[in-house]
mmCIF file of the C-alpha atoms, coordinates in Angstrom:
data_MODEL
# 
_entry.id   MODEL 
# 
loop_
_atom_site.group_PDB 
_atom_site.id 
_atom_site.type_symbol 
_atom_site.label_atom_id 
_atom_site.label_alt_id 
_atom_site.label_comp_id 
_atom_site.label_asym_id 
_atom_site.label_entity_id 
_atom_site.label_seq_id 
_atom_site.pdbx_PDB_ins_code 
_atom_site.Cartn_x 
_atom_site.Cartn_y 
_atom_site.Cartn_z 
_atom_site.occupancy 
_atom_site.B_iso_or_equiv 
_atom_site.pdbx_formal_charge 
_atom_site.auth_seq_id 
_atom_site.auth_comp_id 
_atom_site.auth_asym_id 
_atom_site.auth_atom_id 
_atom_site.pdbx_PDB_model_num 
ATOM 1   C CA . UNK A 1 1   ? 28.356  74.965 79.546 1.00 0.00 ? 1   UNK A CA 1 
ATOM 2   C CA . UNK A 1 2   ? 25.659  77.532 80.352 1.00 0.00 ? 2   UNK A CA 1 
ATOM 3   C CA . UNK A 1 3   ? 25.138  78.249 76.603 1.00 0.00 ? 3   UNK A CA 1 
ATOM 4   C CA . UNK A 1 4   ? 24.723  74.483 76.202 1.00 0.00 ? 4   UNK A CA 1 
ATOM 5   C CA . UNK A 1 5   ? 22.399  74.769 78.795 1.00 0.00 ? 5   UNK A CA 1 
ATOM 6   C CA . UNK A 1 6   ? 19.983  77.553 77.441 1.00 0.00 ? 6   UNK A CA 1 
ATOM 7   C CA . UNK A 1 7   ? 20.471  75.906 74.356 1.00 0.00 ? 7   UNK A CA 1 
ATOM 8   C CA . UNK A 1 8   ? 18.715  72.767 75.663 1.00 0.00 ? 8   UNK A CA 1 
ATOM 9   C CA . UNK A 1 9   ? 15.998  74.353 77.692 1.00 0.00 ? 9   UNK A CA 1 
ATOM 10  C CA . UNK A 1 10  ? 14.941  76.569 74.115 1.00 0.00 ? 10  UNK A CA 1 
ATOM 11  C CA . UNK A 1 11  ? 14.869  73.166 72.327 1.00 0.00 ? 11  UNK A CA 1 
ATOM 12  C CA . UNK A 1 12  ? 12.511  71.307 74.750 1.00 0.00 ? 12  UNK A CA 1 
ATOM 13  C CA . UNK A 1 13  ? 9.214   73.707 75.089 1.00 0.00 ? 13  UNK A CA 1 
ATOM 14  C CA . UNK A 1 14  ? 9.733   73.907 70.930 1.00 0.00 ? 14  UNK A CA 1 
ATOM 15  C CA . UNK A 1 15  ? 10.316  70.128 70.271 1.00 0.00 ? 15  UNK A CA 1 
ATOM 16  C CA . UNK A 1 16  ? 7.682   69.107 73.068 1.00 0.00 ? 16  UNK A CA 1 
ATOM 17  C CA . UNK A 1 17  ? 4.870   71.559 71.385 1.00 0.00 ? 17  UNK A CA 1 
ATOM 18  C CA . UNK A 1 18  ? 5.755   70.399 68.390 1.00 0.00 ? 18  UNK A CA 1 
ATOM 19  C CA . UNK A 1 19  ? 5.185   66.561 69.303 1.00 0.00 ? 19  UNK A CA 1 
ATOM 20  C CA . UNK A 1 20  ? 2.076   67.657 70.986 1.00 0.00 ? 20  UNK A CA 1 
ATOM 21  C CA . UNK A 1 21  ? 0.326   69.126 67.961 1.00 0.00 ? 21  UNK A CA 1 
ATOM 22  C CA . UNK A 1 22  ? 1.569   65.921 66.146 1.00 0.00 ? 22  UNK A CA 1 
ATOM 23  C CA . UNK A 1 23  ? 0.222   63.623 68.510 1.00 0.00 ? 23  UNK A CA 1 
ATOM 24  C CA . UNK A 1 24  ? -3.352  65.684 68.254 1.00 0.00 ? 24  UNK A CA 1 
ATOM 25  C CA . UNK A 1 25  ? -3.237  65.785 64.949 1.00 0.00 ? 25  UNK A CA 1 
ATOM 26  C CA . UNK A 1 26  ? -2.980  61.772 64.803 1.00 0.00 ? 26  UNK A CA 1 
ATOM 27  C CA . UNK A 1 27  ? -5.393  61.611 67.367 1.00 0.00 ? 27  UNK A CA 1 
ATOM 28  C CA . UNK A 1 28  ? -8.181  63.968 65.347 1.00 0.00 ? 28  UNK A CA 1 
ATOM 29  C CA . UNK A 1 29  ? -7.162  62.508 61.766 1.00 0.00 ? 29  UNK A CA 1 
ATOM 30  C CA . UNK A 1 30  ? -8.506  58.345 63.667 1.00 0.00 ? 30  UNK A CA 1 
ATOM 31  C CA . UNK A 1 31  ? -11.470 60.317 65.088 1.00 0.00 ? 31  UNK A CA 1 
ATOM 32  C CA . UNK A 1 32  ? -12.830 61.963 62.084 1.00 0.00 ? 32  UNK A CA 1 
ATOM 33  C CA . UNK A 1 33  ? -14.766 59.449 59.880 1.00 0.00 ? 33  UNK A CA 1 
ATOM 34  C CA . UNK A 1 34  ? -16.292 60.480 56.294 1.00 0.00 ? 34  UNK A CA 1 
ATOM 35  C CA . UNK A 1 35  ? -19.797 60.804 55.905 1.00 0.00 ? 35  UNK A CA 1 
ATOM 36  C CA . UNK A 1 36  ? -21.277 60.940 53.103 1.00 0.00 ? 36  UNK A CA 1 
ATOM 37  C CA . UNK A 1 37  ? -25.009 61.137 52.781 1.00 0.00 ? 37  UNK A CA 1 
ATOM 38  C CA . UNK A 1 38  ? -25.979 57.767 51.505 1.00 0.00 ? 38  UNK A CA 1 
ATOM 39  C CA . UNK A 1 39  ? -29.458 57.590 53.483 1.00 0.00 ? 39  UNK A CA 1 
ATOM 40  C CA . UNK A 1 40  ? -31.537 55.496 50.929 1.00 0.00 ? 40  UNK A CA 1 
ATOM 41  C CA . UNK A 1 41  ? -34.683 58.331 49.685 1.00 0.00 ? 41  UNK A CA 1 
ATOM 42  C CA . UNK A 1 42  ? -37.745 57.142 48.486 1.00 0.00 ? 42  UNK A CA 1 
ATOM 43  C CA . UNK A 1 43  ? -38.834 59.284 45.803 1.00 0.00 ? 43  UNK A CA 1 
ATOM 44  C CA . UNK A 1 44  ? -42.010 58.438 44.551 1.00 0.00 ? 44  UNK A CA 1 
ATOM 45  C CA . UNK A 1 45  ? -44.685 55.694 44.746 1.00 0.00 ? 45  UNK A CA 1 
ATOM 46  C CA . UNK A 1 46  ? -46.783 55.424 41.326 1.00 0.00 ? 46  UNK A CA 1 
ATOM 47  C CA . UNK A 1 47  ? -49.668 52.918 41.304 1.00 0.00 ? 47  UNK A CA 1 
ATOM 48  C CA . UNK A 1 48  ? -51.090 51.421 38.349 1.00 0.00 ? 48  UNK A CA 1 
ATOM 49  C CA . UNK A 1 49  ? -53.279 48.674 37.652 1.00 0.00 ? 49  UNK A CA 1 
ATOM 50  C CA . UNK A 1 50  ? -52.672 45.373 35.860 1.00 0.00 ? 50  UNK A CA 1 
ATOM 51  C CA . UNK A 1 51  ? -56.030 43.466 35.220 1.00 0.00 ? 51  UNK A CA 1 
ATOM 52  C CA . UNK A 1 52  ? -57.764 43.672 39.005 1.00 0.00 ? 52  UNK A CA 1 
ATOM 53  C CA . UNK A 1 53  ? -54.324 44.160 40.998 1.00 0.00 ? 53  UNK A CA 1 
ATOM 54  C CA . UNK A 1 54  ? -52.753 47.563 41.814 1.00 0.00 ? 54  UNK A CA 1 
ATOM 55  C CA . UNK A 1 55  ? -48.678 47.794 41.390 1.00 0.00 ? 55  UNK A CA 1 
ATOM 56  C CA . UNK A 1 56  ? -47.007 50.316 43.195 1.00 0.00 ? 56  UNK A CA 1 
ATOM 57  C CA . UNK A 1 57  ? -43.816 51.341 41.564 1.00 0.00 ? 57  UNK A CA 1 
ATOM 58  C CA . UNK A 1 58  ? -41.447 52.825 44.091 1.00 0.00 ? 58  UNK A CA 1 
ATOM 59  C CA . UNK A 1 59  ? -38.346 54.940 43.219 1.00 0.00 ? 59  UNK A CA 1 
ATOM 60  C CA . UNK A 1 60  ? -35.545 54.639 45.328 1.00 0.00 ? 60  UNK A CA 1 
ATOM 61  C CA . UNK A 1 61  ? -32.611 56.797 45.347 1.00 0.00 ? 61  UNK A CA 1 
ATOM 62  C CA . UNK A 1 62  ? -29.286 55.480 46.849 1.00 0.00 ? 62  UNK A CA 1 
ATOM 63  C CA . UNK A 1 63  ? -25.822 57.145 46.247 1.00 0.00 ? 63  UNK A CA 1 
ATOM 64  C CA . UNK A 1 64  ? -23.026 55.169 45.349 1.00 0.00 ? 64  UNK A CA 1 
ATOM 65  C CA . UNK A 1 65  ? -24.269 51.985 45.833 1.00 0.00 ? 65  UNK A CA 1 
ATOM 66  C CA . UNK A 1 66  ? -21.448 49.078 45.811 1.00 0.00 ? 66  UNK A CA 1 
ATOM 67  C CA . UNK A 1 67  ? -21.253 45.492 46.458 1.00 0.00 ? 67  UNK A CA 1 
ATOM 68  C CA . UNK A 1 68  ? -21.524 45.967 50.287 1.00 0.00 ? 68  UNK A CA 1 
ATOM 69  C CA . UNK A 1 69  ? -22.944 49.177 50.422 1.00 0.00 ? 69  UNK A CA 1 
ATOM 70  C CA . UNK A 1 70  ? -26.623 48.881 48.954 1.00 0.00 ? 70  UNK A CA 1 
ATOM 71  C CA . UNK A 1 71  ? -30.302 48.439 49.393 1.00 0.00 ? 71  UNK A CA 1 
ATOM 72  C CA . UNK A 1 72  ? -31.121 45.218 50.904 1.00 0.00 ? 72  UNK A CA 1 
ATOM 73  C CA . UNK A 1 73  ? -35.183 45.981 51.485 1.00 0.00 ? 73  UNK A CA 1 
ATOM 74  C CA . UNK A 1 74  ? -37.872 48.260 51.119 1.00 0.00 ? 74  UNK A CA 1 
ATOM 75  C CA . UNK A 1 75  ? -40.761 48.125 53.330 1.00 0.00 ? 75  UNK A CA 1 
ATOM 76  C CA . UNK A 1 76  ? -44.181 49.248 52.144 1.00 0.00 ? 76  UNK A CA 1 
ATOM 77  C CA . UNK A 1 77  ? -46.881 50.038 54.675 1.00 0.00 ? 77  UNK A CA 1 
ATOM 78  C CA . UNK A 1 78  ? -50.302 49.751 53.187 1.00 0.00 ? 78  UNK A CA 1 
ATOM 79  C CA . UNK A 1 79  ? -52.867 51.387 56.108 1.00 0.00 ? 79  UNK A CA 1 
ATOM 80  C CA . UNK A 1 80  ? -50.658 49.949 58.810 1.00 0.00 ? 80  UNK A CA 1 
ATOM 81  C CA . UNK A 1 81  ? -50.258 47.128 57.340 1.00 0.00 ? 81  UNK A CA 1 
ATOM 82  C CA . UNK A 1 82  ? -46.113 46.537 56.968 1.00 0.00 ? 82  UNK A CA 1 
ATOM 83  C CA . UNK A 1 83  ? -44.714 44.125 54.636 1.00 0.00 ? 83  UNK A CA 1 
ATOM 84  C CA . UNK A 1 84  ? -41.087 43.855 52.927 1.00 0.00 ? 84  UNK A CA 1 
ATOM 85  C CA . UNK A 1 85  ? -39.490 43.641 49.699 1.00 0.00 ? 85  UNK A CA 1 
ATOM 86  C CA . UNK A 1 86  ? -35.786 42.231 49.575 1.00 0.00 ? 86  UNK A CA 1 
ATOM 87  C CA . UNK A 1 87  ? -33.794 42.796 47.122 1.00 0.00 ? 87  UNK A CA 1 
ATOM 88  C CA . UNK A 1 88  ? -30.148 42.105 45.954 1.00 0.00 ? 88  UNK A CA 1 
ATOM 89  C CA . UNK A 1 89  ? -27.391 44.894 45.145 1.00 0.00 ? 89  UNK A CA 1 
ATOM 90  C CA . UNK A 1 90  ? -28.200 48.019 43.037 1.00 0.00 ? 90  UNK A CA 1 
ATOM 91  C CA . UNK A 1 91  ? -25.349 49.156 40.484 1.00 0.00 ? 91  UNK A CA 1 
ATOM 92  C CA . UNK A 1 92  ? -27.269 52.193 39.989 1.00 0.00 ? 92  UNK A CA 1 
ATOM 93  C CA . UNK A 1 93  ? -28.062 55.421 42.299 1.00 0.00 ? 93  UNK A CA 1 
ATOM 94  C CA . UNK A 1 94  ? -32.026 55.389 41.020 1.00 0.00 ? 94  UNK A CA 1 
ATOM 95  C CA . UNK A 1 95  ? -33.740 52.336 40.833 1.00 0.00 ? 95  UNK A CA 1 
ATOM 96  C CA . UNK A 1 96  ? -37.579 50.999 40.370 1.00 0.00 ? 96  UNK A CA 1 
ATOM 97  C CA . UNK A 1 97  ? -39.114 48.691 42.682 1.00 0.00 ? 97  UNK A CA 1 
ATOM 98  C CA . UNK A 1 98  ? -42.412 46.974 42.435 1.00 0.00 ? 98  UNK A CA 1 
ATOM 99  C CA . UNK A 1 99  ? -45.136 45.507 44.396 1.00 0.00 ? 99  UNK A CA 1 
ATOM 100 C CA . UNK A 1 100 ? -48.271 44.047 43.525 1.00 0.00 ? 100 UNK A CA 1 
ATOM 101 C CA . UNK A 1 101 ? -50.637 44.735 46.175 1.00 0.00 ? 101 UNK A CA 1 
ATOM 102 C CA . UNK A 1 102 ? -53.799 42.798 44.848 1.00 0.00 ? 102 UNK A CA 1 
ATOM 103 C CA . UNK A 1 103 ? -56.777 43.617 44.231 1.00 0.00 ? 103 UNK A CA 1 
ATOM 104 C CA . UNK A 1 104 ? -57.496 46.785 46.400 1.00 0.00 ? 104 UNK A CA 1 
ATOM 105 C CA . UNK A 1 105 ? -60.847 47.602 46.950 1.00 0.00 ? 105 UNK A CA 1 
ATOM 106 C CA . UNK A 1 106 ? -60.185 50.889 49.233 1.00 0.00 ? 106 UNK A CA 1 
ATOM 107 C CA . UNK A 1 107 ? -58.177 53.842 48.632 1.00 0.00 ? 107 UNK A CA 1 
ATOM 108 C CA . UNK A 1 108 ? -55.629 53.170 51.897 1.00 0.00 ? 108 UNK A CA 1 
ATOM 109 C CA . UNK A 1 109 ? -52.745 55.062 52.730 1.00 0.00 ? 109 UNK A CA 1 
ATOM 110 C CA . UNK A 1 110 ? -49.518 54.063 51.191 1.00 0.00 ? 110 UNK A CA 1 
ATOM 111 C CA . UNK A 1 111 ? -45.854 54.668 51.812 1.00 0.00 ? 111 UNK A CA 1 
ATOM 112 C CA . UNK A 1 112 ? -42.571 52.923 52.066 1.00 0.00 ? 112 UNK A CA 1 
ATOM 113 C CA . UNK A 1 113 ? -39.052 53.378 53.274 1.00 0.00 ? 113 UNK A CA 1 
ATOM 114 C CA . UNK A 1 114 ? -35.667 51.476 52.063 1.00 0.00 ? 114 UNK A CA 1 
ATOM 115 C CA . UNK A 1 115 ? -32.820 49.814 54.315 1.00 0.00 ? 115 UNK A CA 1 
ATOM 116 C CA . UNK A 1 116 ? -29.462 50.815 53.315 1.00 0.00 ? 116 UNK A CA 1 
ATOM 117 C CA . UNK A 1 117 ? -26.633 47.882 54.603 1.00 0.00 ? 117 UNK A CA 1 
ATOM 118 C CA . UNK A 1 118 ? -24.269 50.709 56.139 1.00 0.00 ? 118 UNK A CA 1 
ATOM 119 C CA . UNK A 1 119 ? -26.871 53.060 57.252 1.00 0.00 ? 119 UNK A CA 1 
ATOM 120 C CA . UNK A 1 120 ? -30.084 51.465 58.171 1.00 0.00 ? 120 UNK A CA 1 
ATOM 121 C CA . UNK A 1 121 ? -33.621 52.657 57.822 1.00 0.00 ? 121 UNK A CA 1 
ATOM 122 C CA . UNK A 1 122 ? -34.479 55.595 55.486 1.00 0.00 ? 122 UNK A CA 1 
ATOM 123 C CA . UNK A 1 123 ? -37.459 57.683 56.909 1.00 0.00 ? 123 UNK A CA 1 
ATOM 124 C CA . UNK A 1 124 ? -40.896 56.711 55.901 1.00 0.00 ? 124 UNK A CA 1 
ATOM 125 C CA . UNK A 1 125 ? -41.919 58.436 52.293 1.00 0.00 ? 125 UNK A CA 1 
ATOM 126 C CA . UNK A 1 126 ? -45.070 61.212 52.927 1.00 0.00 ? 126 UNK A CA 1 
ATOM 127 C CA . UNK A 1 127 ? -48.524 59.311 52.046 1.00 0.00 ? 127 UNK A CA 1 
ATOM 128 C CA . UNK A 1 128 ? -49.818 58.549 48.844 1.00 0.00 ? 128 UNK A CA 1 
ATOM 129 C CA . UNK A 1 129 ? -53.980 57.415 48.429 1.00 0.00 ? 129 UNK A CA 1 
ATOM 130 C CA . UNK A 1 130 ? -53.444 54.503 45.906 1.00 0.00 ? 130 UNK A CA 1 
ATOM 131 C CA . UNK A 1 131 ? -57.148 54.947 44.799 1.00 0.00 ? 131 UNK A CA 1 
ATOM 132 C CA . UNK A 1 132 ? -59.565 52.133 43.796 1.00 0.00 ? 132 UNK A CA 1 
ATOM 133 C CA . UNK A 1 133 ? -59.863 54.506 40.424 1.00 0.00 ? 133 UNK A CA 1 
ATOM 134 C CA . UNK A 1 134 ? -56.858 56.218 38.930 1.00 0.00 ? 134 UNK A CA 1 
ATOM 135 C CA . UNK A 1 135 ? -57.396 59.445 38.208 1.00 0.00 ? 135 UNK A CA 1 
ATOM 136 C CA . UNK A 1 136 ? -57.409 59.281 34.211 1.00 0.00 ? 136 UNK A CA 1 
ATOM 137 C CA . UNK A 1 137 ? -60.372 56.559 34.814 1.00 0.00 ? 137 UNK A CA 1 
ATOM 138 C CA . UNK A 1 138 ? -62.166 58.788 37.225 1.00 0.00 ? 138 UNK A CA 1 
ATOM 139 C CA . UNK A 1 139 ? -61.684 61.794 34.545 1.00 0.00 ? 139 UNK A CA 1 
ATOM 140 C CA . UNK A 1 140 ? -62.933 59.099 31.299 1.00 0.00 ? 140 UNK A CA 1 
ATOM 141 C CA . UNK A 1 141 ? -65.883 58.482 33.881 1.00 0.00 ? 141 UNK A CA 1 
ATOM 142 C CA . UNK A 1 142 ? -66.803 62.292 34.624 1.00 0.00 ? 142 UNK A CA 1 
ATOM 143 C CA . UNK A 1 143 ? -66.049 62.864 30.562 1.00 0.00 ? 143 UNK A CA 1 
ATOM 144 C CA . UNK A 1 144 ? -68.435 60.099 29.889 1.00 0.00 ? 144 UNK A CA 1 
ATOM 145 C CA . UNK A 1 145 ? -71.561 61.416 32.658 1.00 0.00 ? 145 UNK A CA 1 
ATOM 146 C CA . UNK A 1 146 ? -70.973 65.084 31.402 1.00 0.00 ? 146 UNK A CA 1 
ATOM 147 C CA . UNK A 1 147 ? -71.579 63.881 27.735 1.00 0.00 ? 147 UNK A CA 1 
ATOM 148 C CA . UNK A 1 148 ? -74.763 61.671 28.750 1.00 0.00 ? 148 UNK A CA 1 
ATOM 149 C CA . UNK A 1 149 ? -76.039 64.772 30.720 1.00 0.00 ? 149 UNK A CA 1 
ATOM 150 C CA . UNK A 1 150 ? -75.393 66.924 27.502 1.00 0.00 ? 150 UNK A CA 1 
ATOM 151 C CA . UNK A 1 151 ? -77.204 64.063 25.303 1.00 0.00 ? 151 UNK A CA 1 
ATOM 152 C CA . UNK A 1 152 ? -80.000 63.895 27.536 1.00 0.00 ? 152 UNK A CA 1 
ATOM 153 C CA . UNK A 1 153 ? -80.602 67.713 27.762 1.00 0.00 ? 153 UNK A CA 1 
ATOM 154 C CA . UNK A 1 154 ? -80.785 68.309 23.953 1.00 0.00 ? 154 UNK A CA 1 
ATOM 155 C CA . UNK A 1 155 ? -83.742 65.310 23.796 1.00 0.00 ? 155 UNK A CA 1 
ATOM 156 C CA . UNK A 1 156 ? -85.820 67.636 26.290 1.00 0.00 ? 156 UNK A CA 1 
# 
C-alpha cells in the first residue's frame, strides 16, 4: 500500500507537467498568427504624355494576391491634392496602374500609395516632379538651342 502510494505521488507532478506544457502549447499554437509581408509597395510612378494630358503609370507590387486578398485602390496625391483609383482583383504580384492627370501646366509633386483588403494602407511612395517637359523634350530642346548657337557663331 505504501508502494502504491509513492507510486501515485511520482505519477502526478509528471502527468500534471506534462498536461501543463500541453495546455501552453495549445494556448501559444491559437496565439501565433502568420504574417506574411503582403503590405502593397508602390514601386515607381512614370509620367508620360498623350496629346496635352500627362499619364502617370504607377507600379504596384502586391504578394500573393487572391480573390479576397488584393488591391482594392490606389490613391495618388498630386500637390496635396488626393484622389483615388479603384480597382478590381490582381492575379498578379506586379501590376500597372494608370491615371490621366490632364493637362498639367506645373511640375507638382506626385506620389501615391495602394490599399491592400487584409492590410490596409501602404505608405506613401517618395516624390516624383511630373514635369510640364519630360526630360528627353527638355534634352531635344537644349540639342536644338546648342545647334542654333553653333549656326549662328559660324555666320559671325
Amino acid at each position: 500500500m505504501v508502494a502504491t502510494m509513492i507510486s501515485e505521488k511520482k505519477k502526478k507532478p509528471k502527468t500534471f507537467a506534462i498536461t501543463l506544457v500541453l495546455a501552453l502549447g495549445v494556448l501559444v499554437a491559437f496565439q501565433i498568427n502568420l504574417v506574411l509581408a503582403d503590405i502593397p509597395d508602390v514601386t515607381s510612378i512614370e509620367p508620360w504624355t498623350s496629346g496635352t494630358d500627362t499619364i502617370l503609370n504607377i507600379t504596384v507590387r502586391h504578394a500573393s494576391p487572391t480573390p479576397t486578398h488584393y488591391v482594392d485602390a490606389v490613391e495618388v496625391d498630386i500637390d496635396g491634392t488626393v484622389e483615388a483609383v479603384f480597382l478590381g482583383p490582381q492575379s498578379t504580384e506586379t501590376f500597372l496602374v494608370q491615371y490621366n492627370m490632364g493637362e498639367v501646366t506645373d511640375t507638382p509633386p506626385v506620389q501615391a500609395r495602394a490599399f491592400c483588403t487584409w492590410h490596409g494602407w501602404s505608405v506613401w511612395s517618395q516624390p516624383v516632379v511630373v514635369p510640364e517637359f519630360l526630360a528627353l523634350s527638355l534634352l531635344l530642346i537644349l540639342v536644338i538651342v546648342s545647334i542654333a548657337v553653333l549656326l549662328a557663331r559660324s555666320k559671325l
